[in-house]
C-alpha positions as CSV (number, residue, x, y, z in Angstrom):
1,X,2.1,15.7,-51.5
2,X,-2.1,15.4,-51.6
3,X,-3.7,13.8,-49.0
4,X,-3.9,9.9,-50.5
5,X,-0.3,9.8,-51.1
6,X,0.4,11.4,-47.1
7,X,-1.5,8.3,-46.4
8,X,0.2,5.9,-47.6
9,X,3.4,7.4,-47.0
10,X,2.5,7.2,-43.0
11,X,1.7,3.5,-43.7
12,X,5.0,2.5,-45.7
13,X,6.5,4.3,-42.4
14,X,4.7,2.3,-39.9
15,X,5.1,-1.1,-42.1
16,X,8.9,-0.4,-42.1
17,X,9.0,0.6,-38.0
18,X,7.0,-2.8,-37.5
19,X,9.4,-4.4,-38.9
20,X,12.2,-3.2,-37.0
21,X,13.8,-0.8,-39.6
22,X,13.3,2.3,-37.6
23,X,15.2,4.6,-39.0
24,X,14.4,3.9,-42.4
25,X,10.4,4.6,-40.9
26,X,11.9,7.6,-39.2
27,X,13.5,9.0,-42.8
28,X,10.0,8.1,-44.8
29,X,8.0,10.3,-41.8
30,X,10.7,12.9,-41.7
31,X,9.9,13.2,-45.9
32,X,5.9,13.5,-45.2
33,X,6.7,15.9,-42.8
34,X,8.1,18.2,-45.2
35,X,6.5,17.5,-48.1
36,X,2.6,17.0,-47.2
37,X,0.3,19.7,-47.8
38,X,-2.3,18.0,-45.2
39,X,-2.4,19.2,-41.9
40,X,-4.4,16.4,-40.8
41,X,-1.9,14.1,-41.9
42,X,1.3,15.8,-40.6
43,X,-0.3,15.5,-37.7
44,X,-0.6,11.9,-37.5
45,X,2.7,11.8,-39.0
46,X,4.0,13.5,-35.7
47,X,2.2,11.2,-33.8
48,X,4.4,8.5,-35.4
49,X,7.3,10.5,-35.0
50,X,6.9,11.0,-31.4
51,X,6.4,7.2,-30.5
52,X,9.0,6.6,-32.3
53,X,11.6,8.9,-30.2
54,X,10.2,7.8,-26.9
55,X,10.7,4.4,-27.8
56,X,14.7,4.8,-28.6
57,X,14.8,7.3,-25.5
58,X,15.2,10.2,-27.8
59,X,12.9,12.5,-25.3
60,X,14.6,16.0,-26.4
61,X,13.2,15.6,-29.9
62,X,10.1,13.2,-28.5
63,X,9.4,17.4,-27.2
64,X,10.4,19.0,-30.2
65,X,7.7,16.9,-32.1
66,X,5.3,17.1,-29.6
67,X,5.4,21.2,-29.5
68,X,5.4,21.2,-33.4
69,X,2.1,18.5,-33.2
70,X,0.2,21.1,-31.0
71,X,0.9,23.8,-33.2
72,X,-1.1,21.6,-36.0
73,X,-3.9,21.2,-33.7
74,X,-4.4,24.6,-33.0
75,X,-4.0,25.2,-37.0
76,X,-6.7,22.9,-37.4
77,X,-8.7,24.0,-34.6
78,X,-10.0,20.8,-33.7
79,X,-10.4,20.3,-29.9
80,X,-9.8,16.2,-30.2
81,X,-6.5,17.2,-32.2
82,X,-5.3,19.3,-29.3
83,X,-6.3,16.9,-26.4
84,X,-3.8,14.6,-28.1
85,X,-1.1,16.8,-28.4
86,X,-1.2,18.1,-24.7
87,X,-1.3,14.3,-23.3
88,X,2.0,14.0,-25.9
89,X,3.4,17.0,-24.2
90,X,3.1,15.4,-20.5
91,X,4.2,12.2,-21.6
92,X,7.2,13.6,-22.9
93,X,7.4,16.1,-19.9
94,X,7.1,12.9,-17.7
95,X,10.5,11.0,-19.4
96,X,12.2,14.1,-19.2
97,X,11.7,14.0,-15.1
98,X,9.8,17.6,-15.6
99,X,6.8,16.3,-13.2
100,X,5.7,19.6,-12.4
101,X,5.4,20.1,-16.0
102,X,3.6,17.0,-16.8
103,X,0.9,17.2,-14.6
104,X,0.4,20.7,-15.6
105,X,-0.6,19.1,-19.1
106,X,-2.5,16.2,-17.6
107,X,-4.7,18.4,-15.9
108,X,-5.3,20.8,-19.7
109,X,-6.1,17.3,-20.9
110,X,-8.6,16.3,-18.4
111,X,-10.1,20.1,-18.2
112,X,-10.9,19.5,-22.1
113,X,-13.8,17.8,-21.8
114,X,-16.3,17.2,-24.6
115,X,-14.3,15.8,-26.9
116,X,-14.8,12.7,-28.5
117,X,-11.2,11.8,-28.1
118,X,-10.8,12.8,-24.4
119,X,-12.9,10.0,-23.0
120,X,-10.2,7.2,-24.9
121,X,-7.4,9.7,-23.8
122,X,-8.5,10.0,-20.2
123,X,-7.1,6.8,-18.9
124,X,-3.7,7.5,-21.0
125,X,-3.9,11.0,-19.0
126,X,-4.6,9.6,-15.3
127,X,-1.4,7.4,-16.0
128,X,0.5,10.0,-17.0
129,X,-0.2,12.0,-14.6
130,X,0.1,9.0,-11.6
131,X,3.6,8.6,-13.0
132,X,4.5,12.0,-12.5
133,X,3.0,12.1,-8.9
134,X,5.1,9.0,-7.9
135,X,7.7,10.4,-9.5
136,X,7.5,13.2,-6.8
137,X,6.8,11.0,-4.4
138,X,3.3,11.9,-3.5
139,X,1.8,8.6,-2.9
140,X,-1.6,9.2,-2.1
141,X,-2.5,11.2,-5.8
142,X,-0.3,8.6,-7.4
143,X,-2.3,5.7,-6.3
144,X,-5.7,7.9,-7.2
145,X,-4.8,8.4,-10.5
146,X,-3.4,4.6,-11.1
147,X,-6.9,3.5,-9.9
148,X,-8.7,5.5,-12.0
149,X,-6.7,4.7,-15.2
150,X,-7.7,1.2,-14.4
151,X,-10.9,1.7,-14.6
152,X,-11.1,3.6,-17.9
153,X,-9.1,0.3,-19.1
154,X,-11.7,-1.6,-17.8
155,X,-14.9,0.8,-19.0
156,X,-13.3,0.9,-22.3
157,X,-12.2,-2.9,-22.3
158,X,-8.6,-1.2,-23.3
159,X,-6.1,-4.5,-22.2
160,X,-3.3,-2.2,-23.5
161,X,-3.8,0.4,-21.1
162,X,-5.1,-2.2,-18.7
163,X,-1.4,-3.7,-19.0
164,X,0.9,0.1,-18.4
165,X,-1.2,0.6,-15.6
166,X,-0.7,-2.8,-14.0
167,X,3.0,-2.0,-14.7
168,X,3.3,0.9,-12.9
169,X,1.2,0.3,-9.8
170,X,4.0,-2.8,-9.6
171,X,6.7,0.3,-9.6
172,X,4.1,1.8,-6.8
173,X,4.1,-0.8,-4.7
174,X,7.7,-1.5,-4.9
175,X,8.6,2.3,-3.9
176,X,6.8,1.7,-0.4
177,X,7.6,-1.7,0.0
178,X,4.7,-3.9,-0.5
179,X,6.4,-7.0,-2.6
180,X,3.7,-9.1,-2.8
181,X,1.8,-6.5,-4.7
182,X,5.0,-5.5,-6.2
183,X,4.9,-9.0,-7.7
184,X,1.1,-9.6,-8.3
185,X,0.8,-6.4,-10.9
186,X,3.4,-7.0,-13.2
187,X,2.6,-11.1,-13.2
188,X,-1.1,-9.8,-14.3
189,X,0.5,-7.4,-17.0
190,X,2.4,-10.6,-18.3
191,X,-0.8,-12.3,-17.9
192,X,-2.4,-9.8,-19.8
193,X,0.1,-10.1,-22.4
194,X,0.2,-13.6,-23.1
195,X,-4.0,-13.2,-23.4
196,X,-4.3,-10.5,-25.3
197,X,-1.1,-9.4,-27.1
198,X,-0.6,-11.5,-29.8
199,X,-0.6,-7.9,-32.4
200,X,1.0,-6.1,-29.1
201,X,4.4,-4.8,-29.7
202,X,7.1,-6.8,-27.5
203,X,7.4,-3.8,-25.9
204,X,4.2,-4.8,-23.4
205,X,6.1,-8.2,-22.7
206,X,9.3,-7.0,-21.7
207,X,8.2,-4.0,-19.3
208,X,6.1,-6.7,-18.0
209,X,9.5,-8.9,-17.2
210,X,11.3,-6.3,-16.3
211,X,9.1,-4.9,-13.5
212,X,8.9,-9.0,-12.4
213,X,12.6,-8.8,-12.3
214,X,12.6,-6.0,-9.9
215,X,9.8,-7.3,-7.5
216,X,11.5,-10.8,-7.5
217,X,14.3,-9.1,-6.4
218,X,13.0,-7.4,-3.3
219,X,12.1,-10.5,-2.9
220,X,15.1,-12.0,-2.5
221,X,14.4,-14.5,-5.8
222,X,17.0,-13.6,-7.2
223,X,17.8,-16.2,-10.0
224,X,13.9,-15.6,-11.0
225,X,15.1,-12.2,-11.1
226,X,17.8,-12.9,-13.5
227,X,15.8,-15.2,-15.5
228,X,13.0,-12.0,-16.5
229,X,15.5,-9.7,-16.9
230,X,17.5,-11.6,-19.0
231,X,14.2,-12.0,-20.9
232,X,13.6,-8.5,-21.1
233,X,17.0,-6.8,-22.3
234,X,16.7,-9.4,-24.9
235,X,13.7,-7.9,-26.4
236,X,15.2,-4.1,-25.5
237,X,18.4,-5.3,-27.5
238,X,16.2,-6.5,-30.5
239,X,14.3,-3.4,-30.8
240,X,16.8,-0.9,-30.4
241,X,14.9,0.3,-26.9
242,X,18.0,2.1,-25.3
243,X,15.3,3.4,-21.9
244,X,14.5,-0.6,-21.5
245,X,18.3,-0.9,-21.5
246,X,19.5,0.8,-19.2
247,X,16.9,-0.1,-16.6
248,X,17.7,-4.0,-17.2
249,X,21.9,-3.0,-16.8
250,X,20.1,-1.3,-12.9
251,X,18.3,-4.6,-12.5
252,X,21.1,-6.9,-13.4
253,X,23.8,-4.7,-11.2
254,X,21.1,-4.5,-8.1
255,X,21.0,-8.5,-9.0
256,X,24.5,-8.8,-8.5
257,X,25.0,-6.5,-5.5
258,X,22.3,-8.6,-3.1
259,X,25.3,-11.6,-4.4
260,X,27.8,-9.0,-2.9
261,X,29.3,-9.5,-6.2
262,X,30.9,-5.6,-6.1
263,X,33.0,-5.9,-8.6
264,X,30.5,-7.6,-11.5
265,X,28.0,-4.6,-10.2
266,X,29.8,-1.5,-11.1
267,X,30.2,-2.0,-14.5
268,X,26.5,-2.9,-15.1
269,X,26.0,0.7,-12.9
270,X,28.6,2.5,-14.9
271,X,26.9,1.4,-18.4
272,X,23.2,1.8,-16.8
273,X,24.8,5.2,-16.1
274,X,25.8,5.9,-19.3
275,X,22.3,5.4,-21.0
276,X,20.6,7.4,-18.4
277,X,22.9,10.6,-19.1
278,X,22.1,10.4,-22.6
279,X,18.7,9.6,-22.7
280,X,18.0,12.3,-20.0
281,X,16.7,10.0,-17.4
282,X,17.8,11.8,-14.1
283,X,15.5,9.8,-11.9
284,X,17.0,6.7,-13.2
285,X,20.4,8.3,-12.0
286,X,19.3,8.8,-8.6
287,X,18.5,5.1,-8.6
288,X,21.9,4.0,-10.3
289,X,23.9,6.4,-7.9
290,X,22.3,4.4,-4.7
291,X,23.4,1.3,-5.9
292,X,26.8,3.0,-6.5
293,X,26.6,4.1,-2.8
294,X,25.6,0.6,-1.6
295,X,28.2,-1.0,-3.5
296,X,31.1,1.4,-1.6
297,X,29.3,0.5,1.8
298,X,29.9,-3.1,1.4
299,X,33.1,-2.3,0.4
300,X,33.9,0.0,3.7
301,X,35.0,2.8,0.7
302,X,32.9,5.5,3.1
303,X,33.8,8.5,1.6
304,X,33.6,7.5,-1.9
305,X,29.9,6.8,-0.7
306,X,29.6,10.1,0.3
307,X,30.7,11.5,-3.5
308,X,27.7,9.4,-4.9
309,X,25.3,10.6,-2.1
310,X,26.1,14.3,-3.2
311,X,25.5,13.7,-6.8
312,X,22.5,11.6,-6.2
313,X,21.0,14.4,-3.8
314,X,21.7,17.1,-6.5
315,X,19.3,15.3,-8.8
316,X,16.9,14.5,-6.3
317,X,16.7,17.8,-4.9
318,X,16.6,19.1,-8.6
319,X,13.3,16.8,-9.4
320,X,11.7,17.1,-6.2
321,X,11.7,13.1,-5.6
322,X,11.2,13.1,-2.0
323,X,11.5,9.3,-1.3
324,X,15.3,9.6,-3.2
325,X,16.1,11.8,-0.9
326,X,14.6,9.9,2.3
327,X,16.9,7.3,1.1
328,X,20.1,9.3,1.0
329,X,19.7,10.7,4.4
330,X,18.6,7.1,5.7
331,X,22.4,6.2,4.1
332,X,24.1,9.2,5.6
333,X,22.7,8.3,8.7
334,X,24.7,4.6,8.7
335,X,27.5,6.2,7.2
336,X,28.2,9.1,10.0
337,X,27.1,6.4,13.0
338,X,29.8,4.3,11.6
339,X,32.1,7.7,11.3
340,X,30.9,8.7,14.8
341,X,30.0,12.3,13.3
342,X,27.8,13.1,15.6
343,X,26.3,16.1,14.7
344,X,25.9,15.2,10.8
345,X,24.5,12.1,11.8
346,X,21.7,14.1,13.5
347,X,21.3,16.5,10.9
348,X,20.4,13.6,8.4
349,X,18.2,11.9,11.7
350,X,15.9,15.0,11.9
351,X,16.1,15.9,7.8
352,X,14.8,11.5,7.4
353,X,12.1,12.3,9.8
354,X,10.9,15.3,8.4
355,X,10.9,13.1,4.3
356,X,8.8,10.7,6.3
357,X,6.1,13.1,7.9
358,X,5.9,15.2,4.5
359,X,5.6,12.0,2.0
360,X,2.8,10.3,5.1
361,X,5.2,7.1,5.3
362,X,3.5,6.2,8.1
363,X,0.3,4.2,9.3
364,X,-2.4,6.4,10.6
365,X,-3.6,3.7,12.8
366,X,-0.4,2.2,14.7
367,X,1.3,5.1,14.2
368,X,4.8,2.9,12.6
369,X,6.6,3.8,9.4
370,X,5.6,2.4,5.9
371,X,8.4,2.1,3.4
372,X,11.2,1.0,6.1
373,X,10.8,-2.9,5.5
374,X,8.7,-5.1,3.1
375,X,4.8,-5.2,4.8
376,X,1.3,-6.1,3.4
377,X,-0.7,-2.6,2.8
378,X,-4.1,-2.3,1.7
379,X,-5.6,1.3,0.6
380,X,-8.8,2.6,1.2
381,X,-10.9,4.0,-1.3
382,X,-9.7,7.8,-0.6
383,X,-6.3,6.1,-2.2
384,X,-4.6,6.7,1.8
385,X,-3.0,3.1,2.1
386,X,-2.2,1.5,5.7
387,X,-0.8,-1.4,7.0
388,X,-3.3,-4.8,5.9
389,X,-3.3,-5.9,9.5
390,X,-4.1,-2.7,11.5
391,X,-7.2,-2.6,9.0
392,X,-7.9,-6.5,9.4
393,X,-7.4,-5.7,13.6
394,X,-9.4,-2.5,13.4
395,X,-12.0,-2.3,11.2
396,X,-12.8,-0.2,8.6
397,X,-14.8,2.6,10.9
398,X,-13.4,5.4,7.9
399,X,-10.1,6.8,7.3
400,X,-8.4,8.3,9.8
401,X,-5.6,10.4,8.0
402,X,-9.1,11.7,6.4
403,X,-10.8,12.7,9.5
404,X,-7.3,14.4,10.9
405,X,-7.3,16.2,7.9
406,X,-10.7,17.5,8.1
407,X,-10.7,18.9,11.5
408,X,-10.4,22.5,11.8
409,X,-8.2,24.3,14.2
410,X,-10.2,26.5,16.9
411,X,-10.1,30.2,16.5
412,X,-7.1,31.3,19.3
């Protein structure tokens, strides 16, 4: 196959993966793959390939392409060829929960510099790699690297971009509890959608919905909650987007548990559960298993609440998601007072306190926790966040967590 007819091959693909006939597109690729004689073009063909597989949560072989796709760059030593291929082995890293991994890549990406490529890349890179730096729960680098993928969208007038990163600084704010902002970014991603994305896949609109859904939730909205979620499994049923799906089934079950509707709950958990064992998602687990737990609370089923917090701390402990596991030992803790287990409950006491001072969940001015109950925060720019009033009441006279860290023990 010459280099004209790769071409068009990768076009009849995309036409037919446009129009929803994915794994026709997926058979034409797979064909080109074999067949072409042009590295160039099996490269972009890989490219295709591994969309493709993220988008139906098929991350294993979203890998497998990604590895084959960097071998092709280094065949055709060409530097812009291989900046792609590392950012498509972090993003694939990132669904697979292998952080570590993922920033590794990031940072080959961003070290690449030079490259024609890199400077589109670079924003796709910073929010890849804040992803994986939230999804270890270091909050601080997360935020940094949000920010600057914002303002690559911005410098490169890239709404696309503009729109993930919005999305995802709505999953940042949501983690430590600012709902307001939790709300605000994923309303200016649907913004930004209903602007801009008239080409956009529907894939823009509905992670837009679905991270409204969550924040409306926290919220205590809860039939706007319902009404965005709704919206955005419908578009994740349409297009066959089985990751979408199982994070609207966690939506709709956390929906139904702030009804204390238990038993309409735990089959939205069990099928949520379902997807996210087979599409590999093990930080979605953790998130499914403490809804699981919360749903036994309510139902005074204590130990069976227990069996979920084992399972979810495995996962947690296997990721290194810190604010998962703050969680579980903040539910152990209610679980053992209401046991009157004294000495676990002050095991999980001192093991909470300890998440808290390694993750910095507190406000360097007053001193009080962050993350414990919805509060307005505001960040400076060194990306350390405190509470909006202590900063209103205070000033901004520099960042204290910044000057702590600066001072220099004495010589004993």
């Amino acid at each position: 196959m010459g280099q004209d007819q790769t071409k068009q091959q990768i076009e009849k693909g995309l036409h037919l993966y446009q129009s929803n006939q994915t794994e026709k597109a997926l058979r034409v690729w797979m064909r080109v793959l074999e067949k072409s004689a042009d590295p160039a073009g099996r490269f972009r063909v890989l490219g295709c390939l591994i969309t493709a597989h993220a988008e139906m949560g098929r991350y294993k072989d979203m890998l497998k392409f990604a590895v084959v796709q960097t071998d092709t760059a280094r065949e055709l030593e060409d530097p812009d060829f291989l900046t792609e291929s590392y950012l498509n082995l972090a993003r694939s890293n990132e669904k697979l929960c292998e952080f570590q991994k993922t920033i590794s890549y990031c940072k080959t990406c961003l070290n690449m510099q030079g490259t024609t490529v890199s400077l589109q890349l670079n924003g796709q890179v910073s929010l890849s790699m804040g992803n994986a730096f939230l999804g270890l729960s270091i909050f601080q680098k997360a935020l940094e690297c949000f920010e600057k993928a914002l303002r690559y969208a911005h410098n490169n007038d890239d709404k696309m971009l503009e729109c993930r990163v919005c999305c995802s600084l709505g999953n940042f704010y949501t983690q430590i509890k600012d709902y307001e902002k939790a709300l605000f970014f994923p309303c200016k991603a649907a913004e930004l959608v209903n602007d801009y994305g008239k080409g956009w896949s529907l894939k823009y609109r509905a992670m837009s919905q679905y991270h409204m859904a969550v924040a409306y939730r926290k919220l205590g909205r809860l039939a706007d909650a319902m009404d965005c979620c709704e919206e955005s499994m419908k578009i994740a049923l349409q297009h066959g987007d089985r990751p979408l799906q199982a994070l609207c089934l966690l939506c709709f079950a956390d929906i139904h548990r702030s009804r204390r509707d238990v038993q309409t709950a735990f089959p939205r958990y069990d099928s949520s559960m379902s997807i996210m064992t087979e599409i590999g998602n093990r930080l979605g687990l953790v998130q499914v298993l403490l809804g699981v737990t919360k749903c036994w609370m309510i139902q005074k089923e204590l130990d069976k609440a227990l069996e979920s917090i084992e399972k979810a701390q495995e996962l947690a402990e296997g990721l290194g998601n810190k604010l998962g596991l703050l969680k579980l030992h903040c539910l152990c803790e209610r679980i053992y007072r209401t046991k009157e287990q004294q000495q676990e409950l002050r095991d999980h006491v001192v093991k909470f306190h300890e998440c808290v001072e390694e993750m910095e969940l507190y406000c360097g001015m007053c001193g009080e926790s962050i993350g414990e109950k919805n509060n307005q925060l505001q960040a400076l720019p060194c990306s350390h966040f405190f509470h909006l009033k202590c900063l209103q009441t205070n000033g901004s006279r520099g960042c204290p967590n910044c000057r702590r860290l600066s001072v220099k023990p004495g010589y004993v």
